[in-house]
C-alpha positions in Angstrom: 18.0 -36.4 -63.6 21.3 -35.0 -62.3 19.5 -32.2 -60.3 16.7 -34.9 -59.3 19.4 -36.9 -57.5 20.5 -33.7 -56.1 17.4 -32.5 -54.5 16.5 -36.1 -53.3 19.7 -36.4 -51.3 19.0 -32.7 -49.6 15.8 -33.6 -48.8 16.8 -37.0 -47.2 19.5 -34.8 -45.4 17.0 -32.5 -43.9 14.4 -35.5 -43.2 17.7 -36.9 -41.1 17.9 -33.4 -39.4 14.8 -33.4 -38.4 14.4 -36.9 -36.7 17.7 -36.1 -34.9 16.6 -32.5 -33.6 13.3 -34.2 -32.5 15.3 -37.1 -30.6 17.2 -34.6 -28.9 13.9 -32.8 -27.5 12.1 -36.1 -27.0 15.1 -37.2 -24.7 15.5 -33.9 -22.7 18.9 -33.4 -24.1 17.1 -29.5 -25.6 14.8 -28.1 -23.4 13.1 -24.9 -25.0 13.3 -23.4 -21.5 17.0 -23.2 -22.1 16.6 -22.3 -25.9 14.8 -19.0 -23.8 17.1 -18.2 -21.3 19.7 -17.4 -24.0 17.5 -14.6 -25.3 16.9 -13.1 -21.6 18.3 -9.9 -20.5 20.7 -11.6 -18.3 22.3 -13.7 -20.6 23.2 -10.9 -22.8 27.0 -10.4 -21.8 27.4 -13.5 -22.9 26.0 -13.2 -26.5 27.9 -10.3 -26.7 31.3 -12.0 -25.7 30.3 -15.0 -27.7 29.5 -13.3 -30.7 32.5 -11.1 -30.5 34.8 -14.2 -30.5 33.2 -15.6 -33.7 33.4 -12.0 -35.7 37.2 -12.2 -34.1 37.7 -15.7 -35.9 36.4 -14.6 -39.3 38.7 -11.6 -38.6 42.0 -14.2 -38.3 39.9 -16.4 -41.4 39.7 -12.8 -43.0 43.6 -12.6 -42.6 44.8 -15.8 -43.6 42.9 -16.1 -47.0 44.9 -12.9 -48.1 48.1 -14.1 -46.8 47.6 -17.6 -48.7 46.2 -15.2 -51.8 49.5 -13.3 -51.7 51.5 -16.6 -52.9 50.3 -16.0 -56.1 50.6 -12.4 -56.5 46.7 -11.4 -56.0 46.2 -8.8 -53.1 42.9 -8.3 -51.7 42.2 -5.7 -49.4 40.7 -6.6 -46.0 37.3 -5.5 -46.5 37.0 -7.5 -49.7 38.4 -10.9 -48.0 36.0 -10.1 -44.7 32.8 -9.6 -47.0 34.1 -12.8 -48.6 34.2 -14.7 -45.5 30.9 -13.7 -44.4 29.2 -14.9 -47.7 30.9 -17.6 -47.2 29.5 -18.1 -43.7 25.7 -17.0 -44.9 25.4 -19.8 -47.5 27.1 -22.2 -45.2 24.8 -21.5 -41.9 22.0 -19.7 -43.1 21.1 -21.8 -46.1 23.0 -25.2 -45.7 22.5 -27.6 -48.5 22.4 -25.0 -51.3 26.0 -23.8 -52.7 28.8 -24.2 -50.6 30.7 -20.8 -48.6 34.0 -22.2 -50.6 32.2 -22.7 -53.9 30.9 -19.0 -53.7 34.4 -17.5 -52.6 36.2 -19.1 -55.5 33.4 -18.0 -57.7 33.9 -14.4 -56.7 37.2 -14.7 -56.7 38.2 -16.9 -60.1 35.8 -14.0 -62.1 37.9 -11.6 -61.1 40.6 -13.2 -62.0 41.8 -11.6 -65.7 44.5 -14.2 -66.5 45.2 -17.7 -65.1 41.5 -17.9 -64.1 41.4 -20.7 -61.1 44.2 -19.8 -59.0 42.7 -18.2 -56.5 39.9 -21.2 -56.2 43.0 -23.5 -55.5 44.0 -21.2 -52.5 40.7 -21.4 -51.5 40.6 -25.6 -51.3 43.9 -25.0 -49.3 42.4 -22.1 -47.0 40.0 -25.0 -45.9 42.6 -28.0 -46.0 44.9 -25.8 -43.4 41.8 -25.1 -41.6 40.5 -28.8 -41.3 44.4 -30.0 -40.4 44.4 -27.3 -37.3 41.1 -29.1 -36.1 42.8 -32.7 -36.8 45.9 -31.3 -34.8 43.7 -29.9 -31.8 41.6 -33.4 -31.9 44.6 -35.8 -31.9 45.8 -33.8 -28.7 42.4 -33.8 -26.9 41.9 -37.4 -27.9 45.4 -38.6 -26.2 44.6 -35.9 -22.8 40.9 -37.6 -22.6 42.3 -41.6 -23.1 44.2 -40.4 -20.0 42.2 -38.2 -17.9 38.8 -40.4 -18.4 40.3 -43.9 -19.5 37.8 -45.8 -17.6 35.2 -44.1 -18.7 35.8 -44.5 -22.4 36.7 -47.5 -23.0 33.6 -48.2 -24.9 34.6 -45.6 -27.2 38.2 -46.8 -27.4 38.0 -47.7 -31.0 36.2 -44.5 -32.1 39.3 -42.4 -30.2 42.3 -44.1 -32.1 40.4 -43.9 -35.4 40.5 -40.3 -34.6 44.0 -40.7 -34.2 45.0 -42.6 -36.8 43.0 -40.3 -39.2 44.5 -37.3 -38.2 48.1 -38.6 -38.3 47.8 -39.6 -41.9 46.3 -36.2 -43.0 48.8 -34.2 -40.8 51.8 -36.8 -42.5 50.3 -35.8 -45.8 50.9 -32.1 -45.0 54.3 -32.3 -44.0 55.0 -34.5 -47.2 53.5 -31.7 -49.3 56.0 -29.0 -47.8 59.2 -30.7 -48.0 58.0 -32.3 -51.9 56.9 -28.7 -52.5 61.0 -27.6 -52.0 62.0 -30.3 -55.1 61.8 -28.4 -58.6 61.7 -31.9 -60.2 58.5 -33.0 -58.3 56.9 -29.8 -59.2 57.5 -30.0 -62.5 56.6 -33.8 -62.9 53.4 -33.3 -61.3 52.5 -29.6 -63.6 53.3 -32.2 -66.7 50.5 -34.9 -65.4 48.1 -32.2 -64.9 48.8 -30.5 -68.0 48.0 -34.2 -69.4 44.5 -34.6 -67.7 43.3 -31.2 -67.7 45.1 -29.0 -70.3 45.2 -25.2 -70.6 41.7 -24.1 -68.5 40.2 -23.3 -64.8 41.1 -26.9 -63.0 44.8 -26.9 -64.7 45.2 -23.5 -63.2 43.3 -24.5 -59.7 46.4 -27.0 -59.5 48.5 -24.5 -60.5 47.1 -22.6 -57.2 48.4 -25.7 -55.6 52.0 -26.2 -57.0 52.5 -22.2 -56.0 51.7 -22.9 -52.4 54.4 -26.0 -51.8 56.9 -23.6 -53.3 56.7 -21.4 -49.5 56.1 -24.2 -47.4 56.1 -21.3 -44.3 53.4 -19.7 -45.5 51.2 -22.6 -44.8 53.3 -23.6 -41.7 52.2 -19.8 -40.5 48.9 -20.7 -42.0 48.6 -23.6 -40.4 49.3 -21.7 -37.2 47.0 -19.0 -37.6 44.3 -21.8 -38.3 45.1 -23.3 -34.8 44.5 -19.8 -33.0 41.1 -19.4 -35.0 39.9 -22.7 -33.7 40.9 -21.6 -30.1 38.9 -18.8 -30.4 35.8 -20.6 -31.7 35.9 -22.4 -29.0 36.0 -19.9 -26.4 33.1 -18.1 -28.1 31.4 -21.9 -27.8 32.2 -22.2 -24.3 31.8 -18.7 -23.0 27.9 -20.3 -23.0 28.7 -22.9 -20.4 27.2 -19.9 -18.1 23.9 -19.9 -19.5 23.0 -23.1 -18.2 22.3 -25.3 -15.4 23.8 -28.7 -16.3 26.8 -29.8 -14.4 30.0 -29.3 -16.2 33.0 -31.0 -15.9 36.7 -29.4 -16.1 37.3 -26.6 -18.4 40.2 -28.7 -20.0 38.1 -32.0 -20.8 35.2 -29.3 -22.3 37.9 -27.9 -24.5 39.2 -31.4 -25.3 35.9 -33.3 -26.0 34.5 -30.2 -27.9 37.2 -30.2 -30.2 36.5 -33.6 -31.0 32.7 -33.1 -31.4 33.8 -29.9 -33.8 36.3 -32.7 -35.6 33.7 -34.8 -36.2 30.8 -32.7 -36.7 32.6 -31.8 -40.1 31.1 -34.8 -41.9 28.2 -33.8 -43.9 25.5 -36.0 -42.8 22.7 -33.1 -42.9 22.7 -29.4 -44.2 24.8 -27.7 -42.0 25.7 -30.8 -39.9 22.0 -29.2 -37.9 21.3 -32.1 -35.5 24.6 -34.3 -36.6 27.0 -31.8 -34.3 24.5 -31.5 -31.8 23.7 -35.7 -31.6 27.8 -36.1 -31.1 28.3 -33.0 -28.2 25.1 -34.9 -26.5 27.1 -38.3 -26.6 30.6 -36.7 -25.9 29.7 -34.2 -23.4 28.0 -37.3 -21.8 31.2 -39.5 -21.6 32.8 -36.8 -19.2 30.0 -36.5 -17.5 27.5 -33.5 -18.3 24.0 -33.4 -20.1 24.9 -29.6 -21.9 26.2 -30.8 -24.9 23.5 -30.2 -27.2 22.2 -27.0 -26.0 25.4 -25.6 -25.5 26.5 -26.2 -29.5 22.8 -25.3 -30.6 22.9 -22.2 -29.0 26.2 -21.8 -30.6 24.6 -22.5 -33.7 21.9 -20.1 -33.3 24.7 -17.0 -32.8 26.8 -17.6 -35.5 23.7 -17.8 -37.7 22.4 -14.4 -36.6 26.2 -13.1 -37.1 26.0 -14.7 -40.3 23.2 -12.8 -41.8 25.8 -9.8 -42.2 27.2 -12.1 -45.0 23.5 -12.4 -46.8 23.4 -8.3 -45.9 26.6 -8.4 -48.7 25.4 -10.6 -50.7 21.8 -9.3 -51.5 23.3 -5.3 -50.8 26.9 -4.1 -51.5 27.2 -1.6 -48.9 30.2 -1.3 -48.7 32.3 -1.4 -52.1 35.6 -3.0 -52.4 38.6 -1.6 -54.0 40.5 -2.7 -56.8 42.0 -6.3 -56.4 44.9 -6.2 -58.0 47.7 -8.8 -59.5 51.1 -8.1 -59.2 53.0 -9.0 -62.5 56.6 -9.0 -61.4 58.4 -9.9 -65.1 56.6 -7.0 -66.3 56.9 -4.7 -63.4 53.2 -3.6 -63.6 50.0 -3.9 -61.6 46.7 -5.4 -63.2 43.3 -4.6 -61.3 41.3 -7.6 -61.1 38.1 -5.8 -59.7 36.4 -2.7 -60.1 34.2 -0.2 -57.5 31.3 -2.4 -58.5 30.8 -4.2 -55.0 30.8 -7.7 -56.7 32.2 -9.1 -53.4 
């Protein structure tokens, strides 16, 4: 019944899709003319550059996971946490709706895992949290420069903006209240106790336990949280490096950047597999506010090159071409190393 349930709300996910990619085309906001032109010889230097900037921010993702992984004494080797990444990506992109990237990466990484098994999968939650809070932070700023720059113009939409706002600046308020209670031993404690109560000795008591090691080095998610902001920057510049593959008239760089950030913001609700037609539905209505048609064809051809980079991560899923080294746990009472993974290209 459970797995009923499950498939009835994927298919009612895609059957949303659908009517929303089919609006889009019925309303001129995709033309397949334009879907074309990104394929032509022409356009090519764009792709390229485009493409190049999202392998660049799976690069910085790449990074930051190992950093975050370090807090708990597990190092994994670049090539390991890329591959990761990328499989990540393929089930997220390629096949939305399936198994989550996240669910996969902690997978990968809690089996590997020889003591404390769950750790790691807590990292991972907060690898995406820090990622998410860099995109509220990026929002709440575009939000206050477009009240400004276009306030006439958005006044219908003045309700939508300071929910943005006021969203944001609760989540960002919770972060900062998680680094300085992460500095009080007592808190730490108290709060180990209460899971210790609810989920004893097993994979979620040590997930939390992922969590309590973080708020002990409150700057390595401040420098987290900073490398998060740089890998949305680059996203975007990879998203509107395609601004020259179209026709449409486009407003000022700045108000692109601004309103695209908000459409990436929002665009993070799951309201279809992959957010395919959501993300595209909200850049058609955003990009329209400031005054260009481009939205949509601009983030579905977006979508359409980070899917094709993306099938490198379903390349190391389905083939372990390259084989990762040992991940190994540093065990600093016992002044020893214990490999976590062997030559077996499991990642």
């Amino acid at each position: 019944m459970r797995h009923f349930k499950k498939y009835l709300i994927t298919f009612f996910k895609i059957g949303i899709a659908s009517i929303l990619i089919l609006y889009l085309f019925k309303s001129g906001r995709l033309r397949f003319e334009s879907l074309f032109r990104l394929f032509h010889l022409e356009s090519l230097p764009f792709l390229v550059l485009s493409a190049f900037a999202f392998f660049s921010s799976q690069v910085l993702s790449s990074i930051r996971i190992i950093f975050l992984l370090k807090i708990i004494e597990i190092k994994l080797r670049f090539i390991q946490s890329f591959k990761l990444t990328m499989i990540g990506n393929f089930f997220n992109m390629v096949i939305p709706g399936t198994v989550g990237g996240d669910i996969v990466k902690g997978f990968y990484l809690a089996r590997n895992e020889e003591t404390y098994k769950g750790r790691s999968s807590g990292i991972v939650i907060i690898d995406r949290v820090i990622g998410l809070l860099a995109l509220l932070l990026i929002g709440v700023v575009s939000t206050f420069y477009l009240s400004e720059k276009y306030r006439s113009i958005l006044i219908p939409y003045q309700y939508e903006l300071w929910s943005i706002i006021a969203i944001s600046a609760v989540a960002l308020g919770l972060f900062i209240s998680l680094i300085i209670v992460g500095k009080n031993k007592r808190v730490r404690e108290k709060l180990k106790e209460i899971a210790f109560k609810v989920f004893r000795q097993g994979f979620f008591y040590n997930m939390i336990e992922g969590f309590g090691a973080v708020t002990k080095k409150g700057r390595y998610l401040i420098y987290a949280f900073l490398m998060s902001i740089v890998v949305q920057g680059v996203s975007l510049i990879g998203l509107l490096n395609l601004v020259n593959l179209t026709d449409e008239v486009m407003p000022d760089l700045i108000a692109l950047v601004a309103i695209s950030s908000i459409v990436m913001l929002l665009g993070v609700i799951p309201v279809t597999p992959g957010n395919i037609g959501w993300t595209e539905l909200l850049a058609t209505f955003g990009w329209s506010a400031i005054g260009s048609r481009g939205g949509a064809e601009i983030f579905l051809s977006w979508r359409i090159i980070t899917v094709i980079c993306s099938l490198l991560g379903g390349l190391f899923y389905l083939f372990p071409v390259l084989k990762p080294r040992d991940v190994t746990a540093e065990n600093d009472s016992k002044g020893k190393k214990v490999g976590l993974a062997k030559e077996t290209g499991d990642f």
